[in-house]
GUTIVO-82158 format. One record per residue: residue number from 1; residue in one letter; x, y, z of N, C-alpha, C, O in turn. Coordinates in Angstrom, 3 decimals, padded with zeros to 6 digits. Example, Ala and Ser with C-alpha at 12.3 -4.5 7.8 and 13.67 -1.06 7.14 Angstrom:
BEGIN
ATOM pos code      n_X      n_Y      n_Z     ca_X     ca_Y     ca_Z      c_X      c_Y      c_Z      o_X      o_Y      o_Z
ATOM   1    a  013.190 -005.690  007.800  012.300 -004.500  007.800  013.200 -003.300  007.800  014.236 -003.319  008.465
ATOM   2    s  012.850 -002.250  007.080  013.670 -001.060  007.140  012.900  000.030  007.870  013.409  001.138  008.039
***
This chain:
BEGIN
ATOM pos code      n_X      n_Y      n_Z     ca_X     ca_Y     ca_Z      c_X      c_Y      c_Z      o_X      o_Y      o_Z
ATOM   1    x  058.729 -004.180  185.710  059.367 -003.285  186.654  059.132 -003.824  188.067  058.229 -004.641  188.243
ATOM   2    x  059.775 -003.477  188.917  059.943 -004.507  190.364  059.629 -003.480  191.209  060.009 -002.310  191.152
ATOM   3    x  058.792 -004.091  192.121  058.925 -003.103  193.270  059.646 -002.335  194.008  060.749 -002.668  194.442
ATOM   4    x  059.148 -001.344  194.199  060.314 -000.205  194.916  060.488 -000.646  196.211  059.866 -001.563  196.747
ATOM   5    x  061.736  000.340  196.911  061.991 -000.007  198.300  060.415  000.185  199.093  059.755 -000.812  199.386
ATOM   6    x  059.973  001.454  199.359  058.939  001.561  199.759  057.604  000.693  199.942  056.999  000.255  200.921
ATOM   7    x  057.406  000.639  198.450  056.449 -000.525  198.311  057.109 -001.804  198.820  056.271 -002.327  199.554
ATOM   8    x  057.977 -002.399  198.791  058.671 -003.713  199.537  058.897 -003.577  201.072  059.042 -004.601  201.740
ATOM   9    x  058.934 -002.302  201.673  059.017 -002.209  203.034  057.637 -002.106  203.576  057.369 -002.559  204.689
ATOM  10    x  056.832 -001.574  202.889  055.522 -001.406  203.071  054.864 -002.479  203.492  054.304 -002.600  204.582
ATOM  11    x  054.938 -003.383  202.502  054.239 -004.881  202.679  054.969 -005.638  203.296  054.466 -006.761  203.297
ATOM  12    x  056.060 -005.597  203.914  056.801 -005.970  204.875  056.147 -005.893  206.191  055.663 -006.827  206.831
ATOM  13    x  056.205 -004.538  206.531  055.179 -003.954  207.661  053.821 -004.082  207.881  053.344 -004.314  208.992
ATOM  14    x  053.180 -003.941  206.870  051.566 -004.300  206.999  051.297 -005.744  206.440  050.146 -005.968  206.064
ATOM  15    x  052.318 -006.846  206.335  051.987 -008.176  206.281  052.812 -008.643  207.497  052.712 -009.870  207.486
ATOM  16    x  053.509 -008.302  208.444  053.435 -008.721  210.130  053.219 -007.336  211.197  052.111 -006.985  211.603
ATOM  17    x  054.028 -006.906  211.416  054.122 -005.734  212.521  052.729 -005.444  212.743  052.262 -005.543  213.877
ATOM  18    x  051.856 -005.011  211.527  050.658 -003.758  211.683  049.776 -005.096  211.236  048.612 -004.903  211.587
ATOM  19    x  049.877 -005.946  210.805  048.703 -006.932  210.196  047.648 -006.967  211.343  048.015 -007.320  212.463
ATOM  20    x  045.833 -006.473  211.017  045.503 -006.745  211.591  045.486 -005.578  212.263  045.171 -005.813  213.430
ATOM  21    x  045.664 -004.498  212.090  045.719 -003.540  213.176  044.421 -002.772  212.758  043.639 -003.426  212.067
ATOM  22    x  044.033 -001.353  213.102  043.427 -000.505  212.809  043.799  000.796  213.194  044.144  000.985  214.361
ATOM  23    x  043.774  001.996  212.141  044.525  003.420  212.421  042.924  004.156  212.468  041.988  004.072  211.673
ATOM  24    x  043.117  005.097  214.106  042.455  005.745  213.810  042.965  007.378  213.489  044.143  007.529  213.163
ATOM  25    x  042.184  008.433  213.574  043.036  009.273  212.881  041.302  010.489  213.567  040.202  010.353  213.032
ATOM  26    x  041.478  011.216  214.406  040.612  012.182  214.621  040.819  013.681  214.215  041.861  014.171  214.650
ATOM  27    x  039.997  014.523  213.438  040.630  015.729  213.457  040.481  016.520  214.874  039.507  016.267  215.583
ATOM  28    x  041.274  017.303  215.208  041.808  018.182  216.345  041.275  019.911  215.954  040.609  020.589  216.736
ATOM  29    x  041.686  020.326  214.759  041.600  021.430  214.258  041.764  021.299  212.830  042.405  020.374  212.332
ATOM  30    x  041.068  022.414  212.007  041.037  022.499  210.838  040.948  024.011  210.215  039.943  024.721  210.242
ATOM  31    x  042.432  024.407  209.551  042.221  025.744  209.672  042.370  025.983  208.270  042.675  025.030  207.553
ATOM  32    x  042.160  027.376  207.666  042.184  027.806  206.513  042.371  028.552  205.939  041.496  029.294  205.494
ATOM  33    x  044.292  028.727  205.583  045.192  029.885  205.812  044.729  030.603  204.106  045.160  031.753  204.028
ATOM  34    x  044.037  030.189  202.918  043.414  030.830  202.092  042.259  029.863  200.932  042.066  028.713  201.328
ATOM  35    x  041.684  030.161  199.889  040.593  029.664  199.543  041.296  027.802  199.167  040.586  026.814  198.978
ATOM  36    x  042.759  027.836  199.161  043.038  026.400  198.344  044.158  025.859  199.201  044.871  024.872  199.020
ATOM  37    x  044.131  027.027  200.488  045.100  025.841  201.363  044.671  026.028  202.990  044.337  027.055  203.582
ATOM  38    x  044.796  024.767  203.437  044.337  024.300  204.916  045.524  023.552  205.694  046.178  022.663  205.149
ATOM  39    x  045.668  023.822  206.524  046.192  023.055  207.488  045.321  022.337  208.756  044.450  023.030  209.283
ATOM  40    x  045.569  020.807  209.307  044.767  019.947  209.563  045.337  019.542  210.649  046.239  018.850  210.177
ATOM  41    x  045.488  019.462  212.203  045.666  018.951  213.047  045.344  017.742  213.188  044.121  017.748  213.330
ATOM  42    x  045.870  016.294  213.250  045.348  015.236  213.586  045.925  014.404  214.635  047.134  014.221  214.776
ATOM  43    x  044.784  013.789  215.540  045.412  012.503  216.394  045.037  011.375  215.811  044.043  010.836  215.323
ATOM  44    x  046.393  011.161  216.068  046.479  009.503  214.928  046.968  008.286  216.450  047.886  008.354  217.268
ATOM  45    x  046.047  007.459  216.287  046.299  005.832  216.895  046.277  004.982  216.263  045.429  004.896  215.375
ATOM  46    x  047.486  003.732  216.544  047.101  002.234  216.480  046.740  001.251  216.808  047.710  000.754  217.381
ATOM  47    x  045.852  000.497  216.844  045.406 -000.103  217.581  044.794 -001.955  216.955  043.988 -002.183  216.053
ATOM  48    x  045.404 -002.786  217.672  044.814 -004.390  217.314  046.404 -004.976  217.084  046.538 -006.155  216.759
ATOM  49    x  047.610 -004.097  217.266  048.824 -004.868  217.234  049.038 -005.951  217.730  049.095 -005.671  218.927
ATOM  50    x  049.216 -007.130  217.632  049.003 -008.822  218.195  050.611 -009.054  217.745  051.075 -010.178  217.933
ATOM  51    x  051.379 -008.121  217.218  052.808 -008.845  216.571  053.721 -007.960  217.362  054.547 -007.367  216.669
ATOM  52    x  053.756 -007.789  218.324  054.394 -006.828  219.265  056.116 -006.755  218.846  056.712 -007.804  218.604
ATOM  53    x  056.584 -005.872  218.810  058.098 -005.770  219.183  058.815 -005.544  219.495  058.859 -004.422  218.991
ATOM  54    x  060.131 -005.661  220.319  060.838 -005.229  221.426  060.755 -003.221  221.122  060.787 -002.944  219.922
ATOM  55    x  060.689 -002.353  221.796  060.637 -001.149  222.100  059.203 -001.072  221.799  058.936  000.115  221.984
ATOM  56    x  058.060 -001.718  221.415  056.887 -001.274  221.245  056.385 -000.718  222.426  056.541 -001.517  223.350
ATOM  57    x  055.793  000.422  222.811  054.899  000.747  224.121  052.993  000.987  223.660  052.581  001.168  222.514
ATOM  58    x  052.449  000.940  224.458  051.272  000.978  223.948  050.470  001.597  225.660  051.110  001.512  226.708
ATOM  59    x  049.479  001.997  225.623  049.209  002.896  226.521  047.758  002.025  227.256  047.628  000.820  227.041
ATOM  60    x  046.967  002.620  227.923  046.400  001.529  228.917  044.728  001.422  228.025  043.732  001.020  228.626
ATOM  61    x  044.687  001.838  226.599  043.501  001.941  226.060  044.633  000.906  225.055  044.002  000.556  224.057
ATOM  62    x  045.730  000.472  225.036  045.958 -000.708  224.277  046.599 -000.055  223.204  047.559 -000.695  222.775
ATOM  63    x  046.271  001.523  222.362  047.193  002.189  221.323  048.453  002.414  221.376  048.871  003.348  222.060
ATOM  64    x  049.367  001.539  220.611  051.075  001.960  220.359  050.940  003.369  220.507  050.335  004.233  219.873
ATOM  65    x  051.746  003.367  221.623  052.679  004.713  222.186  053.151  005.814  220.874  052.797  006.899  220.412
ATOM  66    x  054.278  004.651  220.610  054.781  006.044  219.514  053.580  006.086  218.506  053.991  006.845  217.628
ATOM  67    x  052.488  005.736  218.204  051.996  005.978  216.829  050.712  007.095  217.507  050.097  007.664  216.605
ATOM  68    x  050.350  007.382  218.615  049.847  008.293  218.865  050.402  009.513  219.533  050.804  009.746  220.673
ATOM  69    x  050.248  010.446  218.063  050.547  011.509  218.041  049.818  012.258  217.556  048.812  011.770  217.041
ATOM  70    x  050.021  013.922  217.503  049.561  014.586  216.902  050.387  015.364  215.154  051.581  015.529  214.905
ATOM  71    x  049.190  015.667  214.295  050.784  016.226  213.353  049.595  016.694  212.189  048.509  016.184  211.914
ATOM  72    x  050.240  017.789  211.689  049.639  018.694  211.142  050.319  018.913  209.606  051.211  019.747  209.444
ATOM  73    x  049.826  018.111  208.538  049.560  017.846  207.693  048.953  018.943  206.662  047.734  019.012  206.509
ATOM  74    x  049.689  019.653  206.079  049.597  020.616  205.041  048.778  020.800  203.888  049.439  020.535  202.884
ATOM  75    x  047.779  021.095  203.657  047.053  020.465  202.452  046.448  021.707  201.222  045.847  022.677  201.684
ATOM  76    x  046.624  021.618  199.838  046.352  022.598  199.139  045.751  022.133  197.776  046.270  021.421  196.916
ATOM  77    x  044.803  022.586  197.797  043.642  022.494  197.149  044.311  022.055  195.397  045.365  022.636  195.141
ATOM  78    x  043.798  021.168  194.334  044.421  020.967  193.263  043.407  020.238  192.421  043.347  019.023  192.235
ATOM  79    x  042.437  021.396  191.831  040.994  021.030  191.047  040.149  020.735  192.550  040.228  021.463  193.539
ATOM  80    x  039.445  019.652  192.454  038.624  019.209  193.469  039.089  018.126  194.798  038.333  017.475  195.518
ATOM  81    x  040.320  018.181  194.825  041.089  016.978  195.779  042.259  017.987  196.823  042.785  019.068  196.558
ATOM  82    x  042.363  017.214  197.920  043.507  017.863  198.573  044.323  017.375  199.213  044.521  017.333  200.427
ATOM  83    x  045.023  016.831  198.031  046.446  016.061  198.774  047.501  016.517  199.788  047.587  017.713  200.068
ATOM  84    x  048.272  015.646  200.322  049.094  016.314  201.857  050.060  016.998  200.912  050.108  016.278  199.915
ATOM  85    x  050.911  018.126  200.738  051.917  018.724  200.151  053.114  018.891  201.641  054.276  019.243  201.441
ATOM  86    x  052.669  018.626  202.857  053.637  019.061  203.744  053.179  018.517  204.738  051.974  018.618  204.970
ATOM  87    x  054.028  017.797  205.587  053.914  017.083  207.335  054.520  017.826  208.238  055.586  018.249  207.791
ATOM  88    x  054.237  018.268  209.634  054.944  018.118  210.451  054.896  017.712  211.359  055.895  017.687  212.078
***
C-alpha cells in the first residue's frame, strides 16, 4: 500500500521547509468543561527555519510569524489517553 497524500506532503515539509526546526507549544489555559472533557489553550512557535520561503515572516525572537498562534484544541478523555477530537 503507498503512501497517502498526507503522509507524502508531510515528508515533503519536514524533509525541507521545517527540517531542522523546533515546535514549541506552551499551555496558556487548561479548562475542564466535565470529568472526560477539557479544553486546552496553546501557544505554539517555530523556530530553527534555515529553508526560508517567499511569504515566510518570522518575528524579532526569530519564530515564523504565521506558526505562532494561539488555538484551543478540544480534548476528551478515551480509557486513559486524550486525543484532540476538535481544533480551533
Amino acid at each position: 500500500m503507498g503512501a497517502t497524500f498526507a503522509e507524502h506532503t508531510s515528508e515533503m515539509i519536514f524533509g525541507s521547509i521545517f527540517k531542522h526546526t523546533t515546535l514549541h507549544q506552551d499551555i496558556v489555559s487548561l479548562r475542564f468543561l466535565s470529568a472526560d472533557v477539557a479544553v486546552v489553550e496553546v501557544l505554539t512557535a517555530v523556530t530553527g527555519v534555515t529553508n526560508a520561503r517567499p511569504g515566510m515572516t518570522f518575528d524579532r525572537g526569530g519564530r515564523l510569524g504565521r506558526a505562532c498562534y494561539r488555538s484551543s484544541p478540544g480534548r476528551m478523555a478515551r480509557g486513559k489517553s486524550w486525543p484532540i477530537t476538535m481544533w480551533t
